[in-house]
C-alpha positions as CSV (number, residue, x, y, z in Angstrom):
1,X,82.9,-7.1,-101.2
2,X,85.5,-6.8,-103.9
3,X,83.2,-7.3,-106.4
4,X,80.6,-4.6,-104.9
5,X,83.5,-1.9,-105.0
6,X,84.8,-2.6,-108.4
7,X,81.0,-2.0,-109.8
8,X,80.3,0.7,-107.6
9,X,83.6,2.3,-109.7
10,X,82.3,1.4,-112.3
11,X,78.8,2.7,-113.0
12,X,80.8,6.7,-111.7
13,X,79.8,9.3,-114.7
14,X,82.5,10.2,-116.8
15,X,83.8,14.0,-116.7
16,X,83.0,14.4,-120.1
17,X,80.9,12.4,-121.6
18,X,80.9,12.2,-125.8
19,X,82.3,15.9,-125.5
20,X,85.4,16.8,-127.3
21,X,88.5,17.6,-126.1
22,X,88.2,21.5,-127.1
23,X,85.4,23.4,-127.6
24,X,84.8,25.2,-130.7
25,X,84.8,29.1,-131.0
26,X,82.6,28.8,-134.3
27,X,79.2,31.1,-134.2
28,X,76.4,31.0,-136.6
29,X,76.1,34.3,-138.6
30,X,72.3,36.7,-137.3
31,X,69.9,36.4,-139.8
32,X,69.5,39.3,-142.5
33,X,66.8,41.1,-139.9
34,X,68.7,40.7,-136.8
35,X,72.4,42.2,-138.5
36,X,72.2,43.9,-142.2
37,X,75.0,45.9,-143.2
38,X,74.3,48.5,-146.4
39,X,77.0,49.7,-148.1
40,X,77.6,52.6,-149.7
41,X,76.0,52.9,-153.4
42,X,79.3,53.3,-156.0
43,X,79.0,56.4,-157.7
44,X,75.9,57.0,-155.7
45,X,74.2,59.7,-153.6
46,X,76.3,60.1,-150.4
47,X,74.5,59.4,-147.2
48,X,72.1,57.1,-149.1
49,X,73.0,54.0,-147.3
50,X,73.0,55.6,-144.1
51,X,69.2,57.0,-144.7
52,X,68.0,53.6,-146.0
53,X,69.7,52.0,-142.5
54,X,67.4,54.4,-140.8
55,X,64.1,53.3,-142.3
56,X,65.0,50.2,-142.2
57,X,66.0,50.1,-138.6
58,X,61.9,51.5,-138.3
59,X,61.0,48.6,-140.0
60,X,62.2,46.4,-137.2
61,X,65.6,45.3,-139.3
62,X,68.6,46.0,-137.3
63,X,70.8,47.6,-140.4
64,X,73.7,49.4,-140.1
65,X,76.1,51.6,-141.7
66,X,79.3,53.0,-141.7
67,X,82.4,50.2,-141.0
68,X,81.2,46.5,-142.1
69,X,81.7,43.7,-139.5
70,X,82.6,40.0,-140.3
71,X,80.4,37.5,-140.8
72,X,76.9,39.7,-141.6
73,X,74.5,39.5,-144.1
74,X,74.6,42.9,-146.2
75,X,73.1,44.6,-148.8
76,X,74.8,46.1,-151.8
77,X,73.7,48.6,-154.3
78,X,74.5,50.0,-157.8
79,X,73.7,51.8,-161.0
80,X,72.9,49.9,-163.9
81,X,71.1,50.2,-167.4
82,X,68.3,48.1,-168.1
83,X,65.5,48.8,-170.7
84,X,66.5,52.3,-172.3
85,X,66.3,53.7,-168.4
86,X,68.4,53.6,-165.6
87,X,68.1,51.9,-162.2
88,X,69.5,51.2,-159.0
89,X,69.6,47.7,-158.3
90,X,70.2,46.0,-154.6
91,X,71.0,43.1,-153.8
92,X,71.7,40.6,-150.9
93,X,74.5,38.5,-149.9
94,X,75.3,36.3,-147.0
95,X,77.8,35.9,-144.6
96,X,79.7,34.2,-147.4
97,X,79.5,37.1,-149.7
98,X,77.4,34.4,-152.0
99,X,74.8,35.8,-153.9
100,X,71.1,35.2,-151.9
101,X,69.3,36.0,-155.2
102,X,67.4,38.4,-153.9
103,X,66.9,41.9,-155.8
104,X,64.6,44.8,-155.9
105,X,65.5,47.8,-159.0
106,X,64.3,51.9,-157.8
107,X,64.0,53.2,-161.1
108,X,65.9,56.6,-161.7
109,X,65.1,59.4,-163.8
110,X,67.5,59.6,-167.0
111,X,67.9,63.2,-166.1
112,X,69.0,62.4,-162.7
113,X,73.1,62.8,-161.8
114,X,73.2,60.3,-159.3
115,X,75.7,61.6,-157.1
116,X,74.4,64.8,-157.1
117,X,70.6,64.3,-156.1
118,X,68.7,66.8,-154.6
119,X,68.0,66.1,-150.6
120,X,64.0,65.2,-151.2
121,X,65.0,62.8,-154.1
122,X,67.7,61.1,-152.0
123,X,64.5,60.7,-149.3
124,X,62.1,59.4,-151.6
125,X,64.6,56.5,-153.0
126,X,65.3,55.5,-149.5
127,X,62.1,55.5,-148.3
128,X,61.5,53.3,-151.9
129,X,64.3,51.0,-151.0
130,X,63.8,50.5,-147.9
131,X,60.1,49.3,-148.4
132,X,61.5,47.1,-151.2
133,X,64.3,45.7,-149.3
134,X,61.9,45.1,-146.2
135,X,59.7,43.2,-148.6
136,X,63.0,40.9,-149.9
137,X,63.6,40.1,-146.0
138,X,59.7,38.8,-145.3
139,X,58.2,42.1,-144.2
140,X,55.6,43.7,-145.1
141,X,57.5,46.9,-146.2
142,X,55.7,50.6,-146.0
143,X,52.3,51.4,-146.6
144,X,52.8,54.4,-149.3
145,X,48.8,55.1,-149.0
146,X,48.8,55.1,-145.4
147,X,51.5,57.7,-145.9
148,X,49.7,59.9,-148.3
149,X,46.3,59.8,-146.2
150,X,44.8,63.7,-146.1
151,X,44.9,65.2,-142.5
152,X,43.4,68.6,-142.6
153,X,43.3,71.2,-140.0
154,X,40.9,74.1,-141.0
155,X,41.8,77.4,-139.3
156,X,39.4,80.3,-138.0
157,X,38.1,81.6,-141.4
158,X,39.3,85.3,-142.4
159,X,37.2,88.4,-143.7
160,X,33.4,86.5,-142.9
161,X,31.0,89.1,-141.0
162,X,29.0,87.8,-138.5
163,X,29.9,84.6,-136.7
164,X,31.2,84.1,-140.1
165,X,35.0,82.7,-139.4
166,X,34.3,80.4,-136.5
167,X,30.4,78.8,-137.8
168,X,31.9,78.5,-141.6
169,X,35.0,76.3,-139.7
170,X,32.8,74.1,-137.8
171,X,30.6,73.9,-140.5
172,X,33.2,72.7,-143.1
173,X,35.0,70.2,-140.6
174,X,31.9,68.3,-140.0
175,X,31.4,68.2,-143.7
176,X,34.8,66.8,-144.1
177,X,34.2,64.1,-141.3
178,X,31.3,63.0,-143.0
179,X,33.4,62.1,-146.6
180,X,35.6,60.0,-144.5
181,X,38.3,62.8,-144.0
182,X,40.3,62.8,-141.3
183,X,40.7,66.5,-139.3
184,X,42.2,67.7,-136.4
185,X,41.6,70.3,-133.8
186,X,45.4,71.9,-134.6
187,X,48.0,72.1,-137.3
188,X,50.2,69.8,-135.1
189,X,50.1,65.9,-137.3
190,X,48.0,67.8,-139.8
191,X,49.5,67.1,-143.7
192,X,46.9,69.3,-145.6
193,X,45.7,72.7,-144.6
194,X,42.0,74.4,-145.8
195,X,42.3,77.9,-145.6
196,X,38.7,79.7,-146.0
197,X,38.6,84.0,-146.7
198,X,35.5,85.5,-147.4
199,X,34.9,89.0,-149.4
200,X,31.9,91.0,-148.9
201,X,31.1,93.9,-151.5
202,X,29.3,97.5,-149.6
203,X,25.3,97.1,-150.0
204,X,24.2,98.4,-153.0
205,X,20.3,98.4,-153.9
206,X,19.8,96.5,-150.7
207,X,21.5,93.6,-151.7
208,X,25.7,92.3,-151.5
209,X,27.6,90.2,-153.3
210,X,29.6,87.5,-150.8
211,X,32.7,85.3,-152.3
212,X,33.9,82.3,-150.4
213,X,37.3,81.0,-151.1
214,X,38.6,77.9,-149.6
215,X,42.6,76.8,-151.0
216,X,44.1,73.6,-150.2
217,X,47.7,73.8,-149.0
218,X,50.1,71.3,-148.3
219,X,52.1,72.0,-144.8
220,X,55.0,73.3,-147.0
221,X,52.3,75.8,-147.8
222,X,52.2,74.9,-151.5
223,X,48.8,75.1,-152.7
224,X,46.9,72.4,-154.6
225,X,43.5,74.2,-155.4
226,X,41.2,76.4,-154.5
227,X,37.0,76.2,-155.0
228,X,35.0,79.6,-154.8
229,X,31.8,80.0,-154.2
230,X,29.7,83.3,-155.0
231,X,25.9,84.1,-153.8
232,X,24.3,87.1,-154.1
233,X,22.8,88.2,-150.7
234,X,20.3,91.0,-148.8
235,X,22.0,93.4,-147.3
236,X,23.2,92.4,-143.9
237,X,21.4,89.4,-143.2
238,X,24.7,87.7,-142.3
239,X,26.0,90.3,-139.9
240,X,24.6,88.1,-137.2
241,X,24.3,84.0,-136.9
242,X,25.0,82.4,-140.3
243,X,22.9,79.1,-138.7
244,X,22.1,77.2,-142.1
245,X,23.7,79.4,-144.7
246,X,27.3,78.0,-142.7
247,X,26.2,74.4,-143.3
248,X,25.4,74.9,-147.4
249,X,28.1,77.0,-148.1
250,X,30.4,74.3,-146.3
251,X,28.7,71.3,-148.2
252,X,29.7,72.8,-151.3
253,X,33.5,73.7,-150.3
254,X,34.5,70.5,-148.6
255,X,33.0,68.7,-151.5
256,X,35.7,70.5,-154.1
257,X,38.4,69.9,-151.7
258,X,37.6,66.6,-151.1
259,X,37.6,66.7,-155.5
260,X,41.0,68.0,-155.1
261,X,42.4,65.6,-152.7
262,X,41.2,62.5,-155.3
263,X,43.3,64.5,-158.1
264,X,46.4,64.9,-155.7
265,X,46.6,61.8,-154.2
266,X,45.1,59.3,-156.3
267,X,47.1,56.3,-155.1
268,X,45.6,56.5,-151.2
269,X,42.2,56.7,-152.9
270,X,42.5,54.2,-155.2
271,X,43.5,52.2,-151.9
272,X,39.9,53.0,-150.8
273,X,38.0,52.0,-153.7
C-alpha cells in the first residue's frame, strides 16, 4: 500500500511543465502589408505621404500616416539626383530601421519645385508610388490601362431636324459598342463625353447642305477632337425618320472618335493589341 501511494504521487502532472518562470512580453513586428508607416517626404510636397497611405490602404496595405509607432515596417522617401534628372526614391525598412533593400524611383520633372507641386501632380506621383510600392510588397500594384479605359456617354444630339438628335444617338452608340467601346446610358461613371450638333443650311435649288459635328470631351470638359462630316442633301428629306442615313453618318463619326481615343490614350490600347 505504501508503495501504491508513493507512485500514484508520483506520476501527478507538474503545474508547469518545461515553462519558464515568467512569461515574455516580446511580440513579433506585422508584416509590411498588415502595418506600413510612410513618412513624410523631406523637402517634399506636403500631404504626399498621407495621399500615398490612402491608395495604398485601397490596395489592401494597412499604411498609415501621421505619428509613427514602434516596432513597424515603414517606408521612407526622398529627392535625389540620378542621371542628369531628378527623382524621388522610396525605400523600405524594418522594424529594425535596417535597410530591406527594396526601392522604386518616380521620376520628377527638372522643372518641378518639389515642395510646391500643383494638386494634380501631387495625385499622379501618389497614385505612381503607390502602384510601385504595392509592387515592392508582392502586389500586383494598379492597373494604369484599366484606369485610362474610354467610357462614353453620348447625349441627345443638338440642331438635327427630324428624329435627327435621338436616331443619330442610338445610332452612334451602337457603332461604338461594336469597336469594343464601352457606353453608358448617363454621364454618371462616364470618363469621355461625345457631343454631336448638326447645321442645316435653308433649301436652295431644291437641295441643303447638312454638317455633322461630333467633339470628344473629357468630363473636365476639355476637348480632345472633333470629326465633321458634310453631305449635300434634297431639300427636306430628313425632316422626318432619318432610318439608314442615322446608321452611315454614325459609322463614320464613331470611327474618328474611336481614331481619337487611339491618339489620346495610347497606353490602354497598346494594352489591347
Amino acid at each position: 500500500m505504501v508503495v501504491w501511494a508513493i507512485a500514484l504521487v508520483g506520476c501527478q502532472p507538474l503545474e508547469r511543465p518545461f515553462q519558464p518562470e515568467a512569461k515574455s512580453s516580446w511580440r513579433a513586428a506585422p508584416g509590411p502589408r498588415a502595418a506600413l508607416y510612410v513618412e513624410p517626404v523631406e523637402d517634399g510636397p506636403a500631404g504626399l505621404e498621407t495621399a500615398i497611405a490612402t491608395k495604398l490602404q485601397n490596395l489592401g496595405i494597412a499604411a498609415f500616416s501621421g505619428a509613427a509607432a514602434a516596432n513597424r515596417y515603414y517606408v521612407r522617401g526622398n529627392i535625389i539626383d540620378k542621371d542628369g534628372g531628378r527623382y524621388l526614391n522610396w525605400a523600405i525598412f524594418d522594424p529594425q530601421d535596417r535597410d530591406t533593400g527594396l526601392y522604386a524611383l518616380e521620376k520628377l520633372t527638372t522643372a518641378e519645385n518639389s515642395a510646391e507641386m500643383p494638386p494634380e501632380t501631387i495625385e499622379a506621383l501618389a497614385v505612381k508610388s503607390a502602384s510601385d510600392i504595392d509592387k515592392l510588397l508582392g502586389g500586383d500594384g494598379i492597373n494604369f490601362a484599366m484606369i485610362n479605359k474610354p467610357i462614353i456617354f453620348v447625349p441627345i444630339v443638338e440642331g438635327a431636324p427630324g428624329d435627327g438628335s435621338e436616331s443619330l444617338a442610338a445610332a452612334i452608340q451602337d457603332e461604338l459598342v461594336r469597336l469594343g467601346l464601352d457606353v453608358l446610358p448617363t454621364e454618371t461613371g462616364a470618363n469621355f463625353i461625345v457631343r454631336g450638333h448638326a447645321e442645316i443650311t435653308p433649301p436652295k435649288l431644291d437641295t441643303q447642305i447638312i454638317e455633322l459635328v461630333w467633339s470628344l470631351e473629357r468630363r473636365n470638359g476639355e476637348q480632345v477632337g472633333q470629326i465633321r462630316q458634310r453631305n449635300r442633301i434634297r431639300a427636306g428629306s430628313l425632316n422626318g425618320a432619318w432610318g439608314d442615313v442615322a446608321r452611315l453618318a454614325a459609322r463614320g463619326g464613331a470611327g474618328g472618335v474611336y481614331d481619337l481615343l487611339k491618339k489620346s490614350e495610347p497606353d490602354y490600347f497598346k494594352s489591347k493589341s
